[in-house]
N, C-alpha and C positions, 0 to 999 in steps of 0.2 A: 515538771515545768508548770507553770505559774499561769490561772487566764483570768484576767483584771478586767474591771469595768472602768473606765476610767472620765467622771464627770467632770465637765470645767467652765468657770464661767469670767466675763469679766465685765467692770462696768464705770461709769462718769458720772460724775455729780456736775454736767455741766457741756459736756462731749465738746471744747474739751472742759476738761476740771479735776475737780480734785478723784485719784483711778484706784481700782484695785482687782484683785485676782481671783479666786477661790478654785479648788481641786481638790476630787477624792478619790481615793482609789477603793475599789472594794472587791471583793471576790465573788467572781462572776459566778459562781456553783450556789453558794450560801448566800452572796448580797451585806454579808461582814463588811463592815467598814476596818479598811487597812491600815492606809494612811487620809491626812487632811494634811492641806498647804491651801496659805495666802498671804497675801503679802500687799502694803501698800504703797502707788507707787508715783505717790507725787501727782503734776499737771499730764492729764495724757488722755486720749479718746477710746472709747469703748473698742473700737477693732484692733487698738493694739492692746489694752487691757487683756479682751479675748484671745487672743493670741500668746501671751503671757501667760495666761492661765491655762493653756494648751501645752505650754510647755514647762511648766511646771507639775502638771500630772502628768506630763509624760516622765521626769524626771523620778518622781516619786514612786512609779510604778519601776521604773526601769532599779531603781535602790534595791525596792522589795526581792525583783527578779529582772535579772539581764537576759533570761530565758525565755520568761514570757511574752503571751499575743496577750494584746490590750485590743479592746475596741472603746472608742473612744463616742463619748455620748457630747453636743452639745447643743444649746439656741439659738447660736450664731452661724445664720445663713451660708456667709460670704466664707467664715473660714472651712468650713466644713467640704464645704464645694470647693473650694482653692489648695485644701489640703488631698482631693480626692483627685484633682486635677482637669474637674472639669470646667473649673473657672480660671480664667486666667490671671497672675499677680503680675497688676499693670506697672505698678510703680516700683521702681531699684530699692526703694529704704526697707519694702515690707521684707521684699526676696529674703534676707538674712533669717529672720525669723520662723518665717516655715523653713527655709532650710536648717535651721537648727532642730525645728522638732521632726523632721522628717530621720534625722539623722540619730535621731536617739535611741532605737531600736532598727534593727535589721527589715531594709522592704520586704512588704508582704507579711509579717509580724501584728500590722496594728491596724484597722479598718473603723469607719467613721460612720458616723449615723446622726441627723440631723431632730431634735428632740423638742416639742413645746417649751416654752417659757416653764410654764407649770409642770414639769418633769425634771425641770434640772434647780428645784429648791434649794438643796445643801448647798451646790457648788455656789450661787446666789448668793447664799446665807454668810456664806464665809469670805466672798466679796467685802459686803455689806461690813461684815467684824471687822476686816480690813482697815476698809477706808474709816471707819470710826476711829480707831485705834490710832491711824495716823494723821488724822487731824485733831488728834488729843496728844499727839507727839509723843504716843507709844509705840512699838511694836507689837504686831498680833502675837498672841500664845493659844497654841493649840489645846493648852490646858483649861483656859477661860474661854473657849467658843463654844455654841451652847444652839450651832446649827444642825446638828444628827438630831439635836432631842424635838428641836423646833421642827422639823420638816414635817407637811401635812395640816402643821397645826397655823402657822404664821401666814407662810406662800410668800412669792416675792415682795422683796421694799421696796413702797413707792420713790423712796430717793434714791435710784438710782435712775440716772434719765440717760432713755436708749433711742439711735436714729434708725431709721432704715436700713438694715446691708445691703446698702448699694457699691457699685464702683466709683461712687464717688464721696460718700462716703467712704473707704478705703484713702481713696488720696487724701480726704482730709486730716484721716488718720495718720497715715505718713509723712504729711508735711511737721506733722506738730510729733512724731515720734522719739524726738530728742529726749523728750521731755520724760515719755516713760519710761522710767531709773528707779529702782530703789532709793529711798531715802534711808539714808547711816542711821542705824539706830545709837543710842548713845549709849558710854560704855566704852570699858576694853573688853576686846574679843577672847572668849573663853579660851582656857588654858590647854583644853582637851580640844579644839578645832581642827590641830595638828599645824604644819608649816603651810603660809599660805603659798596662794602664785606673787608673785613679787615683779611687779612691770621696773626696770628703770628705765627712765624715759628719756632718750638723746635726742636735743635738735642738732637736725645737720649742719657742719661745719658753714662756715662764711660765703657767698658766690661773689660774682661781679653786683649784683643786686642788693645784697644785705648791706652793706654798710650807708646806700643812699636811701635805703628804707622803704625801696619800693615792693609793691604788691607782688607777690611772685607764689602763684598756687596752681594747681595741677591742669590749670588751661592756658597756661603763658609759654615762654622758650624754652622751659624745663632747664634752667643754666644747670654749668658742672659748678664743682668746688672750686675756686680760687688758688692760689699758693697761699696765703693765708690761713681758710678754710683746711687745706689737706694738713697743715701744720697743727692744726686745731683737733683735727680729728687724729694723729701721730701721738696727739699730748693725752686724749682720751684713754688710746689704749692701751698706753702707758699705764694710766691711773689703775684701770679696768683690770690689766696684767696683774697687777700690784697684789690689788686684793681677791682676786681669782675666785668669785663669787658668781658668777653668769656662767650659766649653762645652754644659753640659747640665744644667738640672737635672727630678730625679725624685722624687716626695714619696710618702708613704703615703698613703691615701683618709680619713683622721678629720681630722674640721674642723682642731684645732690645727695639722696640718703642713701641710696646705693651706692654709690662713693665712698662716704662715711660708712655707714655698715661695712662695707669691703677692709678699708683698711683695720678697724677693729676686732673684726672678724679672722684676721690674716694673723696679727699680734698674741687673739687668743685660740687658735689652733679650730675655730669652729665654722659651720658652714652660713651659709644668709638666706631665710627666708623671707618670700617675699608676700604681704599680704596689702589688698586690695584697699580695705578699709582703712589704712593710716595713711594718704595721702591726703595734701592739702587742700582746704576747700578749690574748688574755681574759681576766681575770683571774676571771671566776665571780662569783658571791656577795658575794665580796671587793670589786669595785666602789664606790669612794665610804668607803672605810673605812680607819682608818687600820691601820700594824702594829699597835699594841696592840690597837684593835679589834678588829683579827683574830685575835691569841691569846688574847684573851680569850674570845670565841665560838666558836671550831672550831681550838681548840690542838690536836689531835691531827691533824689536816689539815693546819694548816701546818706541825709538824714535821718531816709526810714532804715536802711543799716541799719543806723546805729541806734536806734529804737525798737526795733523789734527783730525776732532772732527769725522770723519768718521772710524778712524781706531779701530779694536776692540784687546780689552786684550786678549793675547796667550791663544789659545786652544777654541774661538770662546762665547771670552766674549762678551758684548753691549758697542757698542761704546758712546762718547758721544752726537750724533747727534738721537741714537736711543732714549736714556734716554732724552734727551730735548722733542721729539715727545712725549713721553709716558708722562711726565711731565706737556707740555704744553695743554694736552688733558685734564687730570686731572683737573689739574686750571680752566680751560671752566667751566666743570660742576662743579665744588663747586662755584666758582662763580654766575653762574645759580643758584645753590641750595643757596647759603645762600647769599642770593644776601640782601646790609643794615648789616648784621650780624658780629659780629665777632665770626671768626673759628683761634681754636687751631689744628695746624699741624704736630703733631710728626711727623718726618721722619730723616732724613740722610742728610751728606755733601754735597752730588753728586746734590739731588732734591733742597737744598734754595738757592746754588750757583745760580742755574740753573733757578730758581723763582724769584730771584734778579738780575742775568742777564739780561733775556729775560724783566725784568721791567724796564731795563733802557738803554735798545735796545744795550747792548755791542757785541761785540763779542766773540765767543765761548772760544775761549782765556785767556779772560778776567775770567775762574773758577781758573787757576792755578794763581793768584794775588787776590784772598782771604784767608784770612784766618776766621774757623771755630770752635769754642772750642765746646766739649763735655758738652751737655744741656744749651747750649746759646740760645738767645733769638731775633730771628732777626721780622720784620713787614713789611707787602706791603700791600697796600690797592688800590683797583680795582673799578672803576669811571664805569658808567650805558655807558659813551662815549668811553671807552676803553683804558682812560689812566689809568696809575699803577703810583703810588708812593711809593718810600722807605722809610719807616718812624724809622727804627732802622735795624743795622746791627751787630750779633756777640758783644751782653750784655752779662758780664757776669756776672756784679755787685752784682746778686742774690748771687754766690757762694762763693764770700769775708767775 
């Protein structure tokens, strides 16, 4: 059995701005370096970067050995203390996160230790590689980083700009966590990667609601499906049956996609998980209303909407920079779980936009220039190396 050291660090050119990650594992007996990862990750704030890079040397170490105790060395305050539990994670986007790296190895297994800036050099350094590489529109290679030979000699780069770890700081961090994603490197994904996870992505059949186009997200009446709607989801599972390629399906918790999941689920002999993450934004006040309605009433609300992914729907709806967090956390773990597999994803507008976005590294923006029909059928498939491809968008040929 296996005992790692495991360094990580993460950082902003701008907090938020342009992020990146770095992790090393090394063998705690000799001080060998094992593995290195880093990865660049788009607009995003240093305590999710951190965070990121927690979890990818947890990941790396757990490769090496699924047996080993890690302890885990880094400079970030807040995670350190949050991961030990004596700080508390205030805000629902981060939760995901540590519970992902908490989950990587067996309790009791990994223990934490809070380290100077000037002690955690490499993992720094391969930040740094990082975020270079990706504002050159490459990806980092392990084979061109040139942070083990530098360390000692260089010390940390002044570009990368870090704030306090505060708790508020943390929320800052979490409001804008949509945003830290991998960006697709460019390329088809190697031959040897194996089968990926494969999402296809169902929006729920028709309600009383859909066809007047009104706002309907997981703080309004929850409608059911329609007769329309249930005929919609009938014609899916049909299709679904046909080609008997789904091996799992997973629905959001509101009536409509548990509905739909249910009858698809029934057609294809499988059971329906339910996962927290693919439900629809909030949408506030907004609820039951249509677009006009709502510029007519709180038009200075919605224009920051629809200008900024941080602004939330009247009366203290989710923005959509929160729903990206909750979303892209989501994705982690089913990817994790049904990693090779394909999963059926019932869920909503807000979450496939938001799963086809974040796959093809757009910007936030980029949801109001899709279009979405009611129990369409879109597909992304997720590579062991962390690319995503889109392999169908908004089908709806089943319903013809």
């Amino acid at each position: 059995m296996g005992e790692f050291i495991v360094e990580a660090d993460g950082g902003s050119r701008g907090n938020p701005g342009p992020a990146g990650y770095g992790a090393v594992v090394s063998d705690a007996a000799t001080g060998e370096t094992l593995a290195e990862t880093a990865e660049y990750l788009g607009v995003a704030t240093n305590n999710v970067a951190e965070y990121r890079g927690l979890l990818a040397g947890l990941r790396a170490a757990h490769a090496l050995d699924p047996r080993a105790t890690v302890h885990v060395r880094m400079d970030s305050k807040l995670v350190i203390e949050q991961m030990t539990g004596r700080w508390k994670i205030k805000h629902p986007d981060m939760k995901p996160l540590a519970a992902q790296a908490a989950r990587v190895f067996p309790p009791g297994r990994v223990t934490y230790e809070w380290i100077p800036r000037e002690r955690n050099k490499h993992a720094d350094r391969l930040a740094n590689e990082a975020m270079d590489a990706g504002l050159r529109g490459e990806p980092w290679k392990a084979s061109a980083s040139t942070a083990e030979q530098a360390v000692g000699a260089t010390g940390t780069s002044p570009a990368v700009g870090r704030e306090e770890d505060t708790a508020a700081g943390a929320a800052d961090a979490d409001a804008r966590a949509a945003r830290a994603v991998a960006t697709p490197s460019a390329g088809w994904a190697p031959a040897d990667m194996g089968p990926p996870a494969t999402f296809v992505l169902l929006r729920h059949g028709e309600t009383p609601l859909t066809p007047q186009k009104r706002f309907s997200g997981s703080g309004g009446s929850d409608p059911s499906l329609s007769d329309t709607g249930r005929e919609q989801a009938e014609r899916v599972a049909a299709l679904l049956a046909r080609r008997g390629t789904v091996q799992a399906v997973v629905a959001s918790p509101l009536a409509r996609t548990r509905e739909t999941a249910g009858i698809v689920a029934a057609r294809l002999g499988l059971e329906v998980a339910v996962d927290e993450g693919l439900r629809e934004t909030d949408f506030g006040a907004w609820e039951g209303l249509t677009f006009a309605e709502v510029r007519e009433r709180h038009p200075d609300d919605l224009n920051a909407w629809l200008t900024s992914p941080d602004a939330e729907p009247t009366g203290g709806g989710e923005s959509f920079a929160a729903t990206a967090a909750r979303v892209a956390a989501a994705r982690d773990e089913l990817v994790a779980a049904y990693a090779g597999r394909t999963v059926l994803l019932v869920t909503h507008v807000t979450p496939i936009k938001t799963l086809v976005r974040l796959a093809l590294g757009a910007p936030p923006e980029a949801l109001f220039r899709m279009e979405l029909s009611a129990a369409s059928l879109s597909a992304v498939a997720y590579y062991a190396d962390g690319n995503a491809s889109v392999r169908l968008f908004n089908d709806t040929s089943h319903l013809r």
